[in-house]
N, C-alpha and C positions, 0 to 999 in steps of 0.2 A: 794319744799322748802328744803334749805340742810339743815341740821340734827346735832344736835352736841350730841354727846351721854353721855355728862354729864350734857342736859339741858332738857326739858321737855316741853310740850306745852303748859302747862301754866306756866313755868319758861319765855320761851320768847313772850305770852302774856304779862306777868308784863314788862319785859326790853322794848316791844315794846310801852306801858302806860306809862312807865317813860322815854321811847325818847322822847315821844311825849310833857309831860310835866313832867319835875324833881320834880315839886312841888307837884304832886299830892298827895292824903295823901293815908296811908295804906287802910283805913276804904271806900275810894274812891276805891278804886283800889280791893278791897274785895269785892264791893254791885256790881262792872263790872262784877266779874270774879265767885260768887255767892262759896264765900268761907269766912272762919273764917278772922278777922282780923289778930288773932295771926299765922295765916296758913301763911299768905303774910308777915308778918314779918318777921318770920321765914325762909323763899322762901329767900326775899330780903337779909337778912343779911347773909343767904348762899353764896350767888351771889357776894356779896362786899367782905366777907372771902375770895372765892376764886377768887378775882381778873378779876370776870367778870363784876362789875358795878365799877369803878374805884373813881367815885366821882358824882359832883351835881355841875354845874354852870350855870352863869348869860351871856346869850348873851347883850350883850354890841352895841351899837349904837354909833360906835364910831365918825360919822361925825356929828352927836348932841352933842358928846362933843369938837368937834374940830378938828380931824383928818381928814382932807380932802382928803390926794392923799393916794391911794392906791394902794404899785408898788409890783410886783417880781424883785428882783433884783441877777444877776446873776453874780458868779465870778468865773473868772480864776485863778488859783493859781498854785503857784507850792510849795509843800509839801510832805514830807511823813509823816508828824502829822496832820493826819485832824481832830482829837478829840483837842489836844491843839488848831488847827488855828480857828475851830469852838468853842473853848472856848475864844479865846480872842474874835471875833467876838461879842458876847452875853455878853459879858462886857462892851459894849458901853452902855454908858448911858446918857440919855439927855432928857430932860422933854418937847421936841418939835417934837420927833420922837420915835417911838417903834416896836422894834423886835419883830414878832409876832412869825415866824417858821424859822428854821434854815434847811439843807437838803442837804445831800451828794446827789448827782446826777453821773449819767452816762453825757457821753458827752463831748465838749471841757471847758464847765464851770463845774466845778466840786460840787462849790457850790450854794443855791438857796436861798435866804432870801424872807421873805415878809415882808415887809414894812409898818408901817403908818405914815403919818407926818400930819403935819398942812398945811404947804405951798410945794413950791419947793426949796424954800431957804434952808429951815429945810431938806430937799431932799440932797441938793448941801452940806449941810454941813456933813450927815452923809456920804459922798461920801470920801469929804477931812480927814473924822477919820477914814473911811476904811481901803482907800488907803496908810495911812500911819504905817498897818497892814504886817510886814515881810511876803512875802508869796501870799501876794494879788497881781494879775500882770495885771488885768483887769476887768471891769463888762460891765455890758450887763442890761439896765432897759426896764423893762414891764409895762407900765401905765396899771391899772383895768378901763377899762372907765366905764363897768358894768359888772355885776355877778349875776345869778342865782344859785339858791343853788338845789344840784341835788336830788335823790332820796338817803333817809339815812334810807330807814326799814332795818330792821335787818335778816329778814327773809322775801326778797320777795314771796307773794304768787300768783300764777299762778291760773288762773281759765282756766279749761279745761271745 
């Protein structure tokens, strides 16, 4: 297991309890790990101070609300601001498609978006508000046909 030496093994005990679920309550997470409730408070609100638990969110189903096509979509540019071209970018707005991730890449495309829309129409249109983005000189799309989500512990453990 690698080792971070500002964390503790049951510092990432809890981180690994609250990847698994955000929800789980202190008191839960205390009768697991056979420690005070105020001890796991205590633990967690270390963790969030120093910027190793960042927050708490909702995974989202987004093709139950609507969002069917899920692309990478990939652009060529030619700039030397890629903090401004990736800030115009993320200023698109439009209630039929959404900017999920933004990403400087190596390669002939330099930038990488993911994508969600409702149709391919909604597709075709955030293409024509890209394209008419200073700097944009091409894309490149990735339909998801499907996705499995990989291994996300935090600390894999090896059994020897």
């Amino acid at each position: 297991m690698r080792k971070n030496d500002n964390l503790d093994e049951i510092d990432i005990e809890i981180l690994e309890l609250l990847r698994k679920n955000g929800r789980m309550s202190h008191e839960d997470i205390s009768k697991k790990l056979n420690l005070t409730r105020p001890a796991i408070h205590r633990r967690i609100y270390k963790m969030e101070d120093a910027g190793y638990i960042k927050g708490y969110k909702v995974l989202v189903d987004w093709q139950k609300i609507g969002y069917n096509v899920d692309t990478y979509v990939l652009a060529k540019v030619n700039t030397n601001d890629f903090k401004g071209l990736i800030a115009k970018i993320m200023d698109i707005k439009d209630e039929k498609f959404k900017i999920f991730e933004c990403y400087r890449v190596t390669g002939e495309h330099c930038i990488m978006l993911r994508i969600k829309t409702i149709n391919t129409s909604d597709l075709t249109r955030f293409y024509d508000m890209i394209l008419q983005i200073d700097g944009i000189l091409d894309t490149k799309t990735l339909l998801i046909l499907y996705s499995e989500k990989g291994n996300d512990e935090i600390f894999t453990r090896i059994e020897e």
